[in-house]
N, CA, C and O atoms as CSV, one atom per row, in Angstrom:
chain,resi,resn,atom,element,x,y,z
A,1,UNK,N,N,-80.155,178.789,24.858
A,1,UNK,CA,C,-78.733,178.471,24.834
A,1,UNK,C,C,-78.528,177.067,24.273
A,1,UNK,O,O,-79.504,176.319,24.220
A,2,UNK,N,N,-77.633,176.755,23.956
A,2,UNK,CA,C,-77.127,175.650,23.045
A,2,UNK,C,C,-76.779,174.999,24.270
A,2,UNK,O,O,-76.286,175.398,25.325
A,3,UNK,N,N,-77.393,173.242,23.600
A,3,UNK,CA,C,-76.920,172.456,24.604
A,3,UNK,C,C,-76.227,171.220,24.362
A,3,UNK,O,O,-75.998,170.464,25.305
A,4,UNK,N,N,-75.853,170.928,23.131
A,4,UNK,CA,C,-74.940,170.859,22.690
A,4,UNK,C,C,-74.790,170.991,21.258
A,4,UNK,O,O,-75.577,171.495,20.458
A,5,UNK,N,N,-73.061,170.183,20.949
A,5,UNK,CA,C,-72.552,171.058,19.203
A,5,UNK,C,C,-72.348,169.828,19.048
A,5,UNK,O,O,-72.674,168.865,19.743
A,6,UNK,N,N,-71.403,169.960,17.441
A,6,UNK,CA,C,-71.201,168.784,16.765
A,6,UNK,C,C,-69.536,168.884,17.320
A,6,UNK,O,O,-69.102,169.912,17.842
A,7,UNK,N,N,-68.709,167.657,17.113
A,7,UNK,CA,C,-67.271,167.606,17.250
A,7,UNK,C,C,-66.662,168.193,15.834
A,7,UNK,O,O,-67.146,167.854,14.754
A,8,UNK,N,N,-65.886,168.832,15.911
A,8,UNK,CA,C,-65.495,169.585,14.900
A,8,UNK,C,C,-64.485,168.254,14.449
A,8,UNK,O,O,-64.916,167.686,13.445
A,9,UNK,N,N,-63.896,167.977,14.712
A,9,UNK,CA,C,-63.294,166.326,13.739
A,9,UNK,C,C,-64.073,165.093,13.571
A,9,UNK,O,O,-63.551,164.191,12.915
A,10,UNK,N,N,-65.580,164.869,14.209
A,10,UNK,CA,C,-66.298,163.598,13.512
A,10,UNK,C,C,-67.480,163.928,13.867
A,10,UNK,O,O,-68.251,162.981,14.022
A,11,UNK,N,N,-68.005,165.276,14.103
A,11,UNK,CA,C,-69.577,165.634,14.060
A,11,UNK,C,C,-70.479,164.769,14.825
A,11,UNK,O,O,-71.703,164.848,14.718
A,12,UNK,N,N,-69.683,163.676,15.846
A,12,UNK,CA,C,-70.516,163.459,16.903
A,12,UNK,C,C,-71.146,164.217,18.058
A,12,UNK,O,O,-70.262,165.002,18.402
A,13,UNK,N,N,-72.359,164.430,18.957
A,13,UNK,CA,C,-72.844,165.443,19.491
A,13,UNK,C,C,-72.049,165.278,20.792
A,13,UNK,O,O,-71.884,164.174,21.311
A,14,UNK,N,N,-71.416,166.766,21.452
A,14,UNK,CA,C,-70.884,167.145,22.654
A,14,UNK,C,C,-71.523,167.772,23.123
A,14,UNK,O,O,-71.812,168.923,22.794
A,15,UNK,N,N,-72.080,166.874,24.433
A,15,UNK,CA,C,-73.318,167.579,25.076
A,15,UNK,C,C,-72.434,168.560,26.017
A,15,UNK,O,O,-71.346,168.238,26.494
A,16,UNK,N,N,-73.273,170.193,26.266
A,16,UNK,CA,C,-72.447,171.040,27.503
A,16,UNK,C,C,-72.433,170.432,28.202
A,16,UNK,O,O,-73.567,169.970,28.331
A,17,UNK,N,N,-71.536,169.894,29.130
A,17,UNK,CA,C,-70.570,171.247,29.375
A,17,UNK,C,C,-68.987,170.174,28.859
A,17,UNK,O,O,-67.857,170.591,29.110
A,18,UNK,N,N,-69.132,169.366,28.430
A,18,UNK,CA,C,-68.135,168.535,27.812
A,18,UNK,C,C,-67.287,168.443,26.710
A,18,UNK,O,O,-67.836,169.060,25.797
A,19,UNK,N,N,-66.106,167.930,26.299
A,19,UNK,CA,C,-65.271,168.298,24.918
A,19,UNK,C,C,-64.071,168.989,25.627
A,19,UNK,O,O,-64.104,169.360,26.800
A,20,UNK,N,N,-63.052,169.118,24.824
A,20,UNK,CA,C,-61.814,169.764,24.628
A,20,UNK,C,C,-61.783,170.666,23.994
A,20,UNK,O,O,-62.731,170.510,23.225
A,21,UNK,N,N,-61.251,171.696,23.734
A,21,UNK,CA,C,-61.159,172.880,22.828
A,21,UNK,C,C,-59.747,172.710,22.595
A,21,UNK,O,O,-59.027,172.795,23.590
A,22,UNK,N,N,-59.403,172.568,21.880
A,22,UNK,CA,C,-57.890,172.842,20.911
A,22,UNK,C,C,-57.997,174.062,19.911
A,22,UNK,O,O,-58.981,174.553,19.357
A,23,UNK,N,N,-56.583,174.404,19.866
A,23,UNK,CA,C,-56.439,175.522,18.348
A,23,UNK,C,C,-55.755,174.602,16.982
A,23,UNK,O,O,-55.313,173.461,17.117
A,24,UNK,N,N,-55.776,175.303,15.769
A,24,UNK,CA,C,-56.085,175.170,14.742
A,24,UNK,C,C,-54.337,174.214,14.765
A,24,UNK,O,O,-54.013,173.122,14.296
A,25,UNK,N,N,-53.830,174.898,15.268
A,25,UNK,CA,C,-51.912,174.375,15.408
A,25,UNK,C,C,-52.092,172.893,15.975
A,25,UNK,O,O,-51.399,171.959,15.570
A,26,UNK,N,N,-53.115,172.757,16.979
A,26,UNK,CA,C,-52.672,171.111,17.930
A,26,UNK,C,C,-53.759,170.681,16.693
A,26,UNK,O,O,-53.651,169.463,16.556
A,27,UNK,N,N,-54.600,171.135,15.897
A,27,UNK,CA,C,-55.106,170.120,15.196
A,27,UNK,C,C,-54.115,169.379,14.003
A,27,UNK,O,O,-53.769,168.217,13.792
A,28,UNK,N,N,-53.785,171.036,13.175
A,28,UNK,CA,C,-53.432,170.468,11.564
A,28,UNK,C,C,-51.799,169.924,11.981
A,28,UNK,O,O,-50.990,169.582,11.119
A,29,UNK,N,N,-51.558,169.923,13.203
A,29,UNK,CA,C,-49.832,169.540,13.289
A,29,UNK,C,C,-49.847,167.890,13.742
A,29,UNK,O,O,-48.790,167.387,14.122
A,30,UNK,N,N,-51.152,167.039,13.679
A,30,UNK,CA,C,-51.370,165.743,14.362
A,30,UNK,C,C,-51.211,165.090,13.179
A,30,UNK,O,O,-52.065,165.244,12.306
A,31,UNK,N,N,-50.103,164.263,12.964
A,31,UNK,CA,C,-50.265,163.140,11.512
A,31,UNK,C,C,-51.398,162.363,12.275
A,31,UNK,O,O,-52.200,162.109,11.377
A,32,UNK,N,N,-51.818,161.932,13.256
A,32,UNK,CA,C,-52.783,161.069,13.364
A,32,UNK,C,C,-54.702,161.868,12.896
A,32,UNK,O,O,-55.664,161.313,12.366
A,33,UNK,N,N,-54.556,163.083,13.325
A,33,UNK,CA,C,-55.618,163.902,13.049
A,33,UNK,C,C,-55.898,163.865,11.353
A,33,UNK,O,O,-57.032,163.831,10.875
A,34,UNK,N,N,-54.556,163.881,10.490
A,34,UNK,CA,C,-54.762,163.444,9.179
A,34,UNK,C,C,-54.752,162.191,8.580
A,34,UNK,O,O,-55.210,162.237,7.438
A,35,UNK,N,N,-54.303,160.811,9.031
A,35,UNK,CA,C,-55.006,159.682,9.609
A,35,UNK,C,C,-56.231,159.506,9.263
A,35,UNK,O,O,-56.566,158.922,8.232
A,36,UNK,N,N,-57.143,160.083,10.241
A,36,UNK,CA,C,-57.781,159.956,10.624
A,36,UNK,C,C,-59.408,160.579,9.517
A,36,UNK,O,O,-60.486,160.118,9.143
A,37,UNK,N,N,-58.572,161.925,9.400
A,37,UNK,CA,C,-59.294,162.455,8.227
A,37,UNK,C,C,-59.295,161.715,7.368
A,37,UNK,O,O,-60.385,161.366,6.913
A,38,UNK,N,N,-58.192,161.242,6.868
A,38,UNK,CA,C,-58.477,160.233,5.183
A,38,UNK,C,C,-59.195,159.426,5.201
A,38,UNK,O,O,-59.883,159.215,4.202
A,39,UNK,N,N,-59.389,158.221,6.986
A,39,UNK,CA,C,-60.373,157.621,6.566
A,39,UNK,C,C,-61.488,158.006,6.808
A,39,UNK,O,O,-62.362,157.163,6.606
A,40,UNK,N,N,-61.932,159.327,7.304
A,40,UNK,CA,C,-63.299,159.397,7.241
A,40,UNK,C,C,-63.978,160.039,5.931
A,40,UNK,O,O,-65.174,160.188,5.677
A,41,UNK,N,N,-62.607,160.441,5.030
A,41,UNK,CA,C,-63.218,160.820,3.617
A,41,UNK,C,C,-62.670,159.596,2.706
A,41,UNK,O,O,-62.292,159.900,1.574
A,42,UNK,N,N,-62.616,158.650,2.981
A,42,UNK,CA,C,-61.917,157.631,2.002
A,42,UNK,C,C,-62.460,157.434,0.740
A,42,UNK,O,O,-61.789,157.106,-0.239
A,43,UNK,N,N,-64.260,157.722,0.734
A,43,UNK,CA,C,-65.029,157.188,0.136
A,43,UNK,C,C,-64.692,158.228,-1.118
A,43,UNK,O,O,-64.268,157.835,-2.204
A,44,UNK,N,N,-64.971,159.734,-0.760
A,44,UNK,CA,C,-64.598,160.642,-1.344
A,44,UNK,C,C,-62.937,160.359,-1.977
A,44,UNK,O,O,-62.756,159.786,-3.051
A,45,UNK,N,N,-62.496,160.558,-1.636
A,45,UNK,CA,C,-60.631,160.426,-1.919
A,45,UNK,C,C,-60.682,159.142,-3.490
A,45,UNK,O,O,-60.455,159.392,-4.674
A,46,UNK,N,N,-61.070,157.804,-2.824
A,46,UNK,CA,C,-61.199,156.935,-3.860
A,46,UNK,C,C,-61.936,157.298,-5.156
A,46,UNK,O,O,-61.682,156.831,-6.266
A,47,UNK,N,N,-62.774,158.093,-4.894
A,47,UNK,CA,C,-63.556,158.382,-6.724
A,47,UNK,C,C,-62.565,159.346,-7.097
A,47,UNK,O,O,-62.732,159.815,-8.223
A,48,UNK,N,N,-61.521,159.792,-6.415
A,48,UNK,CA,C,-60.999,161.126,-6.782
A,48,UNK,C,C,-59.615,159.796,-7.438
A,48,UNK,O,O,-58.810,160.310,-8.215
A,49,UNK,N,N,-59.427,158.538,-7.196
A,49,UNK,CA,C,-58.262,158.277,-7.758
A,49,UNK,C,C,-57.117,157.591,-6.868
A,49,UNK,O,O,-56.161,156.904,-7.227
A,50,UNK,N,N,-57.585,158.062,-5.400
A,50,UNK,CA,C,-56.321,158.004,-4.040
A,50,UNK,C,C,-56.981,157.080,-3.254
A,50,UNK,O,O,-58.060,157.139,-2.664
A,51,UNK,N,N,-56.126,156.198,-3.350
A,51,UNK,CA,C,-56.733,154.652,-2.843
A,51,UNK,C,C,-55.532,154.557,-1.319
A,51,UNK,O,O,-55.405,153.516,-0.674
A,52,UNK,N,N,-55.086,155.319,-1.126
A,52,UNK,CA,C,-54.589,155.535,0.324
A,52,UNK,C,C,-53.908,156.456,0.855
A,52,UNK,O,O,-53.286,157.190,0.087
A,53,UNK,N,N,-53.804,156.734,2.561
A,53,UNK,CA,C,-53.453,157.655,2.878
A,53,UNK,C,C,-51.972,158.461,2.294
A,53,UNK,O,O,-51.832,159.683,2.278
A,54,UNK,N,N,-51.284,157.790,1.985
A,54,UNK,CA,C,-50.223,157.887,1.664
A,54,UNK,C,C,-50.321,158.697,0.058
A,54,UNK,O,O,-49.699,159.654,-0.402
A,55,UNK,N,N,-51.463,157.766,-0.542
A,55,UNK,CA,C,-51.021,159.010,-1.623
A,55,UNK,C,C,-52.181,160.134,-1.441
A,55,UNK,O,O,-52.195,160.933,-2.376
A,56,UNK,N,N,-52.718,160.260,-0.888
A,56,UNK,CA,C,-53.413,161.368,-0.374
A,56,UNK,C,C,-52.710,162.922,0.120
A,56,UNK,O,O,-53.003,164.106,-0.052
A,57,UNK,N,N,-51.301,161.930,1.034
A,57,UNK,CA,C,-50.239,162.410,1.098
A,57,UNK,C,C,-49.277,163.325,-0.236
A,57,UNK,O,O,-48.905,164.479,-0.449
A,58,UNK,N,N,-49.216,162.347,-0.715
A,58,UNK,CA,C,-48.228,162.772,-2.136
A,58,UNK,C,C,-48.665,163.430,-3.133
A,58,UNK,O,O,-47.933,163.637,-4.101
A,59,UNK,N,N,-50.613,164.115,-3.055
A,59,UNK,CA,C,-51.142,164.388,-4.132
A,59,UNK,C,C,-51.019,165.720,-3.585
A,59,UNK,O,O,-51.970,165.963,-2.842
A,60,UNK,N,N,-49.825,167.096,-3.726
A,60,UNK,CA,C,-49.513,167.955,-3.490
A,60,UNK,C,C,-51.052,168.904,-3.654
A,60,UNK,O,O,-51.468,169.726,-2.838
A,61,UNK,N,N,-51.483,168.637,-4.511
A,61,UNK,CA,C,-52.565,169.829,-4.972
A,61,UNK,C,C,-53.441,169.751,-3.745
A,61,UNK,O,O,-53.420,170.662,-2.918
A,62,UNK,N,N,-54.258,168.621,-3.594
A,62,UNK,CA,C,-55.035,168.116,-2.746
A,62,UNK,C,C,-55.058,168.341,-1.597
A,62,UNK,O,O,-55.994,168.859,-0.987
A,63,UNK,N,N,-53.718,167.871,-1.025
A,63,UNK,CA,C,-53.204,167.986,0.533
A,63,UNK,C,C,-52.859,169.373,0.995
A,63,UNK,O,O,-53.023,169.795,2.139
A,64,UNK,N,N,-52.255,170.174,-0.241
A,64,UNK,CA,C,-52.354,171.707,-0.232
A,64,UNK,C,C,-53.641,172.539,0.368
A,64,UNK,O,O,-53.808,173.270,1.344
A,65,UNK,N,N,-54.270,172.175,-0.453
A,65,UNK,CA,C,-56.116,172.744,-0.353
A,65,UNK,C,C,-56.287,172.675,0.717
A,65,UNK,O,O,-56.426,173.676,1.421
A,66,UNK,N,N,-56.341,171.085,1.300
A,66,UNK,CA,C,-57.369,170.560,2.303
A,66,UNK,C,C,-56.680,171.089,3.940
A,66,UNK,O,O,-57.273,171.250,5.007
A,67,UNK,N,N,-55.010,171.287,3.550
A,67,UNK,CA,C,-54.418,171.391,4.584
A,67,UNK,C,C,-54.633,172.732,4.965
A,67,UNK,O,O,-54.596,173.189,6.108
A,68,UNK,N,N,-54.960,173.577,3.452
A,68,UNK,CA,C,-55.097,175.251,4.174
A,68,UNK,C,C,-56.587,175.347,4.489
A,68,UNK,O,O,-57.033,175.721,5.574
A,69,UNK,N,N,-57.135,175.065,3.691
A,69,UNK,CA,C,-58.693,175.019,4.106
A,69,UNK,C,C,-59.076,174.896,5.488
A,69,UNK,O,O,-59.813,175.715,6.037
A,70,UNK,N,N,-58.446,173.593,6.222
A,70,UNK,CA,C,-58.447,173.441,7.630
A,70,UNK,C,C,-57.861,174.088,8.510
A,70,UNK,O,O,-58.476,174.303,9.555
A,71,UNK,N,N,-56.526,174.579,8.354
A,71,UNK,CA,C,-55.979,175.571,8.835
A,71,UNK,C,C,-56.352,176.766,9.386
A,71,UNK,O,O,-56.138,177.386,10.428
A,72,UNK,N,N,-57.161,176.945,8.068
A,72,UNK,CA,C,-57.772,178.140,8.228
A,72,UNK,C,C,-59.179,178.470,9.190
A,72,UNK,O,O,-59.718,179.568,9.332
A,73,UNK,N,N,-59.544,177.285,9.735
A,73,UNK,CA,C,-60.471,178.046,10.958
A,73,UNK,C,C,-60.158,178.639,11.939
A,73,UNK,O,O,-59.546,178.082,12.851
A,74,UNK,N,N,-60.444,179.671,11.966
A,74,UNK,CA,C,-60.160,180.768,12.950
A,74,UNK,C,C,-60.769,180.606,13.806
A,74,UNK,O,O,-61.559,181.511,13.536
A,75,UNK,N,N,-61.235,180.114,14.918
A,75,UNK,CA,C,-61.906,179.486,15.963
A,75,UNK,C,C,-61.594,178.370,16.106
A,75,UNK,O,O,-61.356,177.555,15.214
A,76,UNK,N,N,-61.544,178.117,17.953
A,76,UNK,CA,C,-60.950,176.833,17.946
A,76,UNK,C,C,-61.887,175.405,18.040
A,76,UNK,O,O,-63.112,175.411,18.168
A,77,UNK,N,N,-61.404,174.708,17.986
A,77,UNK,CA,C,-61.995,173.175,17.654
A,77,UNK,C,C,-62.339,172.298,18.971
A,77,UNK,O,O,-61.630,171.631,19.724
A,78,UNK,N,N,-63.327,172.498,18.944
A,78,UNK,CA,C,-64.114,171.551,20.067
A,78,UNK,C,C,-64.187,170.156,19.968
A,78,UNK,O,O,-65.060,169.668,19.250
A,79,UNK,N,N,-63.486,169.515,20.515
A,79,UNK,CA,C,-63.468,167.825,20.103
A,79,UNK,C,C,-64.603,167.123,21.413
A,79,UNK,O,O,-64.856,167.552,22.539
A,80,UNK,N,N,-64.989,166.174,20.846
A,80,UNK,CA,C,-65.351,165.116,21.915
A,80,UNK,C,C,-64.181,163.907,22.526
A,80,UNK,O,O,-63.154,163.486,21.993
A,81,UNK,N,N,-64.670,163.642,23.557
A,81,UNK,CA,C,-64.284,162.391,24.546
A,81,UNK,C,C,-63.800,161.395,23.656
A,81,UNK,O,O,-62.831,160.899,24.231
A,82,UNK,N,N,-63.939,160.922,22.718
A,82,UNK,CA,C,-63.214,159.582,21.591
A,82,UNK,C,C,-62.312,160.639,20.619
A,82,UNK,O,O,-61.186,160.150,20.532
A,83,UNK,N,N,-62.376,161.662,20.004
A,83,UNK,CA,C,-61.579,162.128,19.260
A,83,UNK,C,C,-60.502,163.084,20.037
A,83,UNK,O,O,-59.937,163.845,19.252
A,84,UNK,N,N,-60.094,163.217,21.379
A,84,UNK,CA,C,-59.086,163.549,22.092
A,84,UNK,C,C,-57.931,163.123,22.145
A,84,UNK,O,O,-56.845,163.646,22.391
A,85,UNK,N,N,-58.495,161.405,21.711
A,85,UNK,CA,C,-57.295,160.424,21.721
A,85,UNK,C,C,-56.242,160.155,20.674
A,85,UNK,O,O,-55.281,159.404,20.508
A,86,UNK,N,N,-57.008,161.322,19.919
A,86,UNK,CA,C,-56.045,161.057,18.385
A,86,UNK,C,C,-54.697,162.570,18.835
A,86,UNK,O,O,-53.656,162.467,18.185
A,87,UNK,N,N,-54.740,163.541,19.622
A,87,UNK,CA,C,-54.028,164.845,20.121
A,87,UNK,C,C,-53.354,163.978,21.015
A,87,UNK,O,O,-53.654,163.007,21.710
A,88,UNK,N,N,-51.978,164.892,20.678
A,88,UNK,CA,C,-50.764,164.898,22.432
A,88,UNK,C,C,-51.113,166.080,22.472
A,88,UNK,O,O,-50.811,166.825,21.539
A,89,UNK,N,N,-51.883,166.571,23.637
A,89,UNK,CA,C,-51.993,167.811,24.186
A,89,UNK,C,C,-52.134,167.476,25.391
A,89,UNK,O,O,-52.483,166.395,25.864
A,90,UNK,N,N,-51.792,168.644,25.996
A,90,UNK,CA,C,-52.553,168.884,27.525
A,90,UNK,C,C,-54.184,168.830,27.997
A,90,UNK,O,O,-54.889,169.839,28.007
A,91,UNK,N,N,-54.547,167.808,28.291
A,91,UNK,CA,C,-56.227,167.597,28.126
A,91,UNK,C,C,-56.904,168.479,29.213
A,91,UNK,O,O,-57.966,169.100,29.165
A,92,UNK,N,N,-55.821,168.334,30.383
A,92,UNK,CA,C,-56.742,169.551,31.440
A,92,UNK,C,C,-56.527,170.282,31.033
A,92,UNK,O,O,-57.742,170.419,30.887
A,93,UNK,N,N,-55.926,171.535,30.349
A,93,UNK,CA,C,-55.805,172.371,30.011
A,93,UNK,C,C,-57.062,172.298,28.941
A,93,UNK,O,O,-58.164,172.823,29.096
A,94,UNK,N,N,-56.749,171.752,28.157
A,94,UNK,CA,C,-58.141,171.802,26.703
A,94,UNK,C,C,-59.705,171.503,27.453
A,94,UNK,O,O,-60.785,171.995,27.124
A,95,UNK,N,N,-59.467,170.700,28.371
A,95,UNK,CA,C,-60.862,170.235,29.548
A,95,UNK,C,C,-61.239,172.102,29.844
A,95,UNK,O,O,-62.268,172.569,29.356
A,96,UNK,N,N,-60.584,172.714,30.410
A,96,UNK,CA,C,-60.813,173.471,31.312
A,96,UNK,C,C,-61.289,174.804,30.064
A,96,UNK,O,O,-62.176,175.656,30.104
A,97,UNK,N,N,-60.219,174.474,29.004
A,97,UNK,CA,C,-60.666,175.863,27.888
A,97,UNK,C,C,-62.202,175.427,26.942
A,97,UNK,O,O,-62.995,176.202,26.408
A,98,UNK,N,N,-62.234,173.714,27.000
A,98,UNK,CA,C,-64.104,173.871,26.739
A,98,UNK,C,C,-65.235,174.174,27.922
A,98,UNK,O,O,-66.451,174.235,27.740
A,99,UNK,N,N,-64.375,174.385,29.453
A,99,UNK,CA,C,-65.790,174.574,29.820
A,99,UNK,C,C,-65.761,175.821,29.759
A,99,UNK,O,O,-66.890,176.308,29.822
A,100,UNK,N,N,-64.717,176.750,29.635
A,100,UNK,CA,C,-64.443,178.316,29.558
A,100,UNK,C,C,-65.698,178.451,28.162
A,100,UNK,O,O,-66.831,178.816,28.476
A,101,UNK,N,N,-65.454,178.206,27.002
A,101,UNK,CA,C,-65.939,177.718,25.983
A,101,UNK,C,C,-67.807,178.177,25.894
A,101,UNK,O,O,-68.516,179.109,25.516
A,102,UNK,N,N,-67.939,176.689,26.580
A,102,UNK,CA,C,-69.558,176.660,27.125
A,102,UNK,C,C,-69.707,178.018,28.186
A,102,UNK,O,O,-70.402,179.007,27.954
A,103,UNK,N,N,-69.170,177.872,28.966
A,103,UNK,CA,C,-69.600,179.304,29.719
A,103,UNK,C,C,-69.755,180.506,28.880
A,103,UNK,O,O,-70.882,180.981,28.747
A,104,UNK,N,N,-68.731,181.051,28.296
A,104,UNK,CA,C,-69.243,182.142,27.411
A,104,UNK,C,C,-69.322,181.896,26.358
A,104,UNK,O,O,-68.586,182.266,25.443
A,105,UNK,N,N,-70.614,180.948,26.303
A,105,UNK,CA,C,-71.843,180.635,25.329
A,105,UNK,C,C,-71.091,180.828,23.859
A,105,UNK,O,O,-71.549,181.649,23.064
A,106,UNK,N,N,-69.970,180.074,23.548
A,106,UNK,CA,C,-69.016,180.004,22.335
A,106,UNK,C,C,-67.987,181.099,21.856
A,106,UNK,O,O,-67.340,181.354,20.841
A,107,UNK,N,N,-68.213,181.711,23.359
A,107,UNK,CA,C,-67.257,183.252,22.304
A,107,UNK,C,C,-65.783,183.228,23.342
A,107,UNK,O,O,-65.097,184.230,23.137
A,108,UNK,N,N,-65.289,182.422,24.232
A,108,UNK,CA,C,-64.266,182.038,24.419
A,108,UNK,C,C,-63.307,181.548,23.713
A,108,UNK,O,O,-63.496,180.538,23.035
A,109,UNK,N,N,-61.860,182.316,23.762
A,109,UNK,CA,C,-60.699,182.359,22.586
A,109,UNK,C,C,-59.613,182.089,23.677
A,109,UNK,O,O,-59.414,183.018,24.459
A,110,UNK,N,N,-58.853,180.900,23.845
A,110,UNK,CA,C,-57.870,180.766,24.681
A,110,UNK,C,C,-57.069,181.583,24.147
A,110,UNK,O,O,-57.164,182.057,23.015
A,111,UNK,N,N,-55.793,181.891,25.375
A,111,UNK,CA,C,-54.818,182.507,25.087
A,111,UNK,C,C,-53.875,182.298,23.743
A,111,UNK,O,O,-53.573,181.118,23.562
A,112,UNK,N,N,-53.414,183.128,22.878
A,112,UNK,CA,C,-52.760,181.932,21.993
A,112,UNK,C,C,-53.531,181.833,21.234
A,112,UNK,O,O,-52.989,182.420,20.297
A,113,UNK,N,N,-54.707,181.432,20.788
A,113,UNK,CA,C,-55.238,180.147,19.988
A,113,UNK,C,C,-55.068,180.618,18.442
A,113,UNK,O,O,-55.460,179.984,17.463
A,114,UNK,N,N,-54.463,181.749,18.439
A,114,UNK,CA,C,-54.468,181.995,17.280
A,114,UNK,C,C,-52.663,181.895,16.359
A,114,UNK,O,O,-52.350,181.967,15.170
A,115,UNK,N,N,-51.833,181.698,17.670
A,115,UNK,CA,C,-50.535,181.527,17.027
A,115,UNK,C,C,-49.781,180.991,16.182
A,115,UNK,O,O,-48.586,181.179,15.954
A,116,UNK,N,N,-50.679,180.166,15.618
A,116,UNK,CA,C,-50.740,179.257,14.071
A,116,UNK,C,C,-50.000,180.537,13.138
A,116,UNK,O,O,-48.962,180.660,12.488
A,117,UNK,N,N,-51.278,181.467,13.513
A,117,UNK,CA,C,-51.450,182.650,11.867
A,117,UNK,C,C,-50.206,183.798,12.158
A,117,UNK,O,O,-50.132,184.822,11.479
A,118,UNK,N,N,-49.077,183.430,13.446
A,118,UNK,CA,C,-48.064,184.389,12.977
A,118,UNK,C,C,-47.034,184.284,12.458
A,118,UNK,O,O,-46.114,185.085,12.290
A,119,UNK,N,N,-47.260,182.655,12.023
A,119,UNK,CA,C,-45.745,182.194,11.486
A,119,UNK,C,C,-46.006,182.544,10.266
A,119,UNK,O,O,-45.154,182.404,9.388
């Protein structure tokens, strides 16, 4: 059994039985979660031309892609203890749906978590 994963927003290790589980909606709906993304691809972004978040923002094609690309994980997102702080969510609630999570050994799907994909 797995004992721990990577954080799905900064690939630091979340040892079981620890982390938040969020869905794909409390991620891609956080301006700070995209924030946050730009600077951890800044390096990338700058050879591309986009020397800040803002026009990272304004580069429709780009922000298009990256925004559906992310969107599009269908499984929800396990954060660690430092990247929680970037979500307004309910943390006991997300506390309680990663240890659901770890218990059934990754195949736990909160209620919902998919209500992104019916709009």
């Amino acid at each position: 059994m797995v004992e721990e994963v990577a954080c799905d927003i900064c690939s630091a290790k979340v040892p079981k039985p620890s982390g938040y589980l969020l869905n794909s909606s409390e991620v891609i709906n956080s301006s700070r979660y995209w924030q946050q993304y730009y600077e951890y691809h800044k390096d990338e972004f700058q050879f591309m031309g986009i020397s800040s978040y803002e026009g990272f923002r304004r580069n429709s094609i780009l922000w298009n892609t990256t925004y559906n690309t992310l969107a599009g994980q269908r499984t929800p997102w396990l954060v660690c203890d430092s990247c929680i702080a970037i979500f307004n969510v309910d943390r006991q609630r997300a506390r309680r749906h990663a240890e659901q999570w770890w218990e059934s050994g990754g195949s736990f799907q909160p209620a919902n978590w998919w209500e992104f994909w019916k709009k």
